[in-house]
N, C-alpha and C positions, 0 to 999 in steps of 0.2 A: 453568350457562353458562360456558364456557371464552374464556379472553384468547386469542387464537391470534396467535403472534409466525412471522413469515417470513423469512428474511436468502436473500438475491438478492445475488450478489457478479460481479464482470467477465468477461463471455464473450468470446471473439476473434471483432471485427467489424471489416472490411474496409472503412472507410466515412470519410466526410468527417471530417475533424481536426477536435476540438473544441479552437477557439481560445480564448484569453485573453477575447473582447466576452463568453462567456456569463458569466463570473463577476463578482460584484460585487469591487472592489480593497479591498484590506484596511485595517482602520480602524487607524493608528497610533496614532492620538490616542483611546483607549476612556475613557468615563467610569470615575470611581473604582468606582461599583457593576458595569460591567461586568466592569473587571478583579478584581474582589472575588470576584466567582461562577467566574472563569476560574481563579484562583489557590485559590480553596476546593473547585471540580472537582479540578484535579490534586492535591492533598491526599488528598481523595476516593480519588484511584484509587490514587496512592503507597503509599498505610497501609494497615495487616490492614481487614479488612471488617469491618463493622459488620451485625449481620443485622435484617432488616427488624422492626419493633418491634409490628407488628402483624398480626391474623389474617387472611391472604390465602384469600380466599372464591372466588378464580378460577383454575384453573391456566391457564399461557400456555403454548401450543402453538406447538411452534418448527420453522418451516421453514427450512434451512440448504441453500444452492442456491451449491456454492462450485466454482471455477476450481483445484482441491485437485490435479490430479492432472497433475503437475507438480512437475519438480527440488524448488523452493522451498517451504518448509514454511511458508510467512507464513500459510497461510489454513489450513493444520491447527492451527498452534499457537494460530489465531484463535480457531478452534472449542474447543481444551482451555481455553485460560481464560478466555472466556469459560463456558463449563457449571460451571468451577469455580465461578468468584465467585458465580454463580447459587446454586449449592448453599450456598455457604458464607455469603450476605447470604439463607439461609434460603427463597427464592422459589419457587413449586411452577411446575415445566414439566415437558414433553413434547417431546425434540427429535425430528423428521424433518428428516434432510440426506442432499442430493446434492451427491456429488464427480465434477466431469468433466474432460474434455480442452477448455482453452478453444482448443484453435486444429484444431478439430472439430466441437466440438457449439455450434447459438447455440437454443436452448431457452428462452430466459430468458422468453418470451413465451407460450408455455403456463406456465410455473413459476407462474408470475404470476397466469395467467387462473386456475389451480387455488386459489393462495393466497386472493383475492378470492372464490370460490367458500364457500371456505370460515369464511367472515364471521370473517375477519384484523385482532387489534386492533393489531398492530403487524409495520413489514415494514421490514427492515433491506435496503438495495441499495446498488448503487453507481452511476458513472456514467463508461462508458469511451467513448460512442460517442453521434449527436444521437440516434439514436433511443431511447436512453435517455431522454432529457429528455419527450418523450410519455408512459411508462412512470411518469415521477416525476407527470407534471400530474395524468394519470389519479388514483394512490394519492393525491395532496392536494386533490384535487377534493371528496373526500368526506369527511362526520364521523370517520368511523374507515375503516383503520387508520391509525395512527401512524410517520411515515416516520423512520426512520435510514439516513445516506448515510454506508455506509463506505468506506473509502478514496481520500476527496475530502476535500480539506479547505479547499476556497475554496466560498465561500456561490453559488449559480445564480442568475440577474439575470431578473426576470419574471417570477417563481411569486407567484400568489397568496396564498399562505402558505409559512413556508421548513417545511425538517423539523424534525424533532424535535433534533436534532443531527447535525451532521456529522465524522465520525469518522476518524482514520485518522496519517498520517507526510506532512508537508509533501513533496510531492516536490522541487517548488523548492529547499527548503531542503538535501535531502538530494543534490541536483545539484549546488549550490553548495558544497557541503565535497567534493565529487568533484574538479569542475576545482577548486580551490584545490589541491588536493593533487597534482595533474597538474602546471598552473606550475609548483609546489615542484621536482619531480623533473626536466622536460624542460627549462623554462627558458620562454622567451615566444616562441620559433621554431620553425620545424618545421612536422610534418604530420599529419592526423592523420583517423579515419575512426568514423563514427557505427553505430550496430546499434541501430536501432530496433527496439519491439515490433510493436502490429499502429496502422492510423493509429488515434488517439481521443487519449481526454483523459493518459492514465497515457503515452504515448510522450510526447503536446506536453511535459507536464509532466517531465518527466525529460529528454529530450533536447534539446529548444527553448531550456529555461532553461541547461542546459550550455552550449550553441553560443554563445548570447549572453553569460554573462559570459567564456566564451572572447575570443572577439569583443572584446568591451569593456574587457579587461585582457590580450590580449598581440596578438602578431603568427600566434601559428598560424594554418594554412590548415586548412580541411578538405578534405581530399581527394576523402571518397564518404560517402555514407549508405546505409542499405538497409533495411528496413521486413522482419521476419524473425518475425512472427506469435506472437513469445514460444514459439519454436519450437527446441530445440535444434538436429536436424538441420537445418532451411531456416540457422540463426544458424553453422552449420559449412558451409555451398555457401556464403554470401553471404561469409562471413571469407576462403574461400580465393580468390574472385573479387577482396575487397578486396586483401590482399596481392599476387595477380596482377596486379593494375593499376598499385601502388602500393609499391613496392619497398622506397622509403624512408620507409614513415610511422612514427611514434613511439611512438604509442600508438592501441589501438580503446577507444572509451567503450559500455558494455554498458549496456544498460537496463533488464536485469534477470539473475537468477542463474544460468536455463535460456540465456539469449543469452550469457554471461562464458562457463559452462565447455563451452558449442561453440566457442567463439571461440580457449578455452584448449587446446582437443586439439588445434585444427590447428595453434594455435604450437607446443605439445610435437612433432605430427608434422614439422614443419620446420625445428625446432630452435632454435626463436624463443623463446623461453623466457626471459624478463629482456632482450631486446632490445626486441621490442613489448612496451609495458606494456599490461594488460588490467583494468580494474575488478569488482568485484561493484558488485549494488545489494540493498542489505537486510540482510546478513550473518545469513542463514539457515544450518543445520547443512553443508552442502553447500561454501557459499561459503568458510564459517571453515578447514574439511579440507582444502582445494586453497590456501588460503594458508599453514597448516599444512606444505604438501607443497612452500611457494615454486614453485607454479604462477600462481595469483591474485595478483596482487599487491598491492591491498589493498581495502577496500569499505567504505561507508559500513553501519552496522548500528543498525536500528532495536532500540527496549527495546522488542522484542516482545509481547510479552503484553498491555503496558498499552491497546493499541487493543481488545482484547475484555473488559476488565475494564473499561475504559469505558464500554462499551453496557450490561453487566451495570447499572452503578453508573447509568445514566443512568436504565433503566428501574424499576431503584427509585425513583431520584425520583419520577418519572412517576406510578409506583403509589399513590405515599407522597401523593400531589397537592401534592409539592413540584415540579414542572416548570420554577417560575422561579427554580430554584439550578441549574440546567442550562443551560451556555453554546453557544452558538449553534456553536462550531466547537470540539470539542480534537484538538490534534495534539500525538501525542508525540515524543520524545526520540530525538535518534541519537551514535551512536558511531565514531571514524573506525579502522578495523583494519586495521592492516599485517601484512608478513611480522617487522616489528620490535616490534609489540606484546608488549608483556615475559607471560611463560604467565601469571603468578600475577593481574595487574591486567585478563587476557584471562579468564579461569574471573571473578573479578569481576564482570565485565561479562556475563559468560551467566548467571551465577546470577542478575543483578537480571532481566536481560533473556526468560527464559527460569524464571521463576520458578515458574509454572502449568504448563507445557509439558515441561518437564524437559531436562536437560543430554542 
């Protein structure tokens, strides 16, 4: 009898914003045993692996249904260490994975019906759009499989059971070390212009929470927004419409790596280059080169890797029928990278970040 494991990750869907009401608000106040299991997870994933201590009598068959194919290497580098840790915490699998174009293919719905098909004890997805939320009730409706939500990382309000954990890099949080660093540079006046992904949960979350501590710590206006399907090309028409409107703004906020270096070639085309400032988000291999080149100017860069050495690490639990040393939400770690990141404490940072994946 085989474990069969599936990972379902964000396709590009054109559809109603997933606002703030679906998620439950986060508990500041966690009991000491929750914060125990939170701080003993990340230990968990920080340190060498430890390999599973006993005879695994199931192999897990791994479905991998990822939005890979695209600038940003966040969801390849998912894939490498995640399989690492797998191998290396000793666990017997079988991966099958697809890589597509998310602002092309929306498949996730067959991906799905196949995985279930194939009596799936664990199915790793995410949640970019409502009709995702269907998709999720479906998989927890049932005994098995086993639900991981990556790249969420606020808990869904209304499931009758939550997943298994939920996985990923606070976007909030990683919005909020963006505009902080924007104030820094422009000042608390001015103008300025948004480049959204496609509408769902990963644009509200990146771009919403931008706007509003904007909003709520200075005077900037926004000028324009534009919803750009996490599409380089459409993210290069919509930049040069914004600048055509918009003569004197200061800075464009990208919401992700493929939207920054569209954004960035039509400032190089126009010579705009350190007058509009432009962001990454992630600080993927891609994003780090172009600020390398002082095209980008700087981006928020997640410790890569540790989001799929956490599903690894989770599923051991799981296995091990430790489940309740498994905390309900981990979100890792970011890093703020300028053109003035000194090289030696920058290679630091990719080596921790990019440890499984490789420089």
């Amino acid at each position: 009898m085989k474990i069969i494991l599936l990972i379902l990750l964000p396709l590009t869907i054109l559809m109603s914003t997933i606002n703030s009401e679906l998620f439950l608000k986060g508990n500041s106040s966690k009991s000491i045993q929750e914060e125990k299991i939170i701080n003993d997870f990340k230990k968990l994933v920080e340190q060498k692996s430890i390999p599973l201590n006993k005879v695994q009598d199931k192999e897990i068959l791994i479905y991998m249904i990822y939005p890979g194919s695209q600038i940003s290497d966040y969801w390849r580098r998912s894939k490498i260490s995640f399989e690492k840790r797998l191998k290396e915490l000793n666990i017997k699998y079988k991966l099958v994975d697809y890589f597509f174009d998310s602002s092309k293919n929306k498949r996730e719905d067959i991906y799905l019906y196949n995985a279930l098909q194939d009596s799936t004890d664990y199915i790793i997805f995410t949640l970019d759009a409502k009709k995702h939320i269907k998709f999720i009730e479906t998989i927890l409706s049932k005994d098995k499989p086993k639900l991981i939500l990556q790249n969420i990382t606020k808990p869904i309000k209304g499931l009758a059971k939550q997943p298994l954990i939920y996985d990923g890099f606070d976007h909030n949080i990683g919005s909020v070390i963006l505009a902080k660093e924007y104030l820094k540079r422009v000042g608390e006046s001015g103008k300025y212009g948004i480049l959204y992904g496609t509408v769902g949960y990963v644009s509200t979350q990146r771009g919403d929470s931008f706007k509003e501590y904007i909003n709520e710590n200075s005077n900037l206006k926004l000028a324009d927004s534009y919803y750009t399907g996490f599409n380089k090309a459409k993210a290069k028409e919509t930049t040069k419409d914004l600048l055509d409107n918009h003569k004197d703004i200061n800075f464009i906020y990208a919401c992700s790596t493929d939207i920054a270096l569209g954004a960035v070639e039509v400032l190089e085309e126009r010579g705009l280059i350190g007058k509009v400032l432009v962001n990454g988000w992630g600080g993927g291999s891609a994003e780090l080169k172009s600020i390398q080149e002082r095209k980008l100017n700087f981006t928020v860069m997640r410790i890569n890797d540790d989001n799929g050495v956490a599903m690894a690490e989770a599923i051991k639990l799981d296995i091990s029928n430790n489940s309740n040393k498994i905390p309900q939400v981990y979100s890792g770690d970011f890093k703020l990278i300028t053109q003035e990141t000194d090289k030696f404490q920058l290679l630091k940072i990719k080596e921790k970040a990019f440890r499984y994946s490789g420089l």
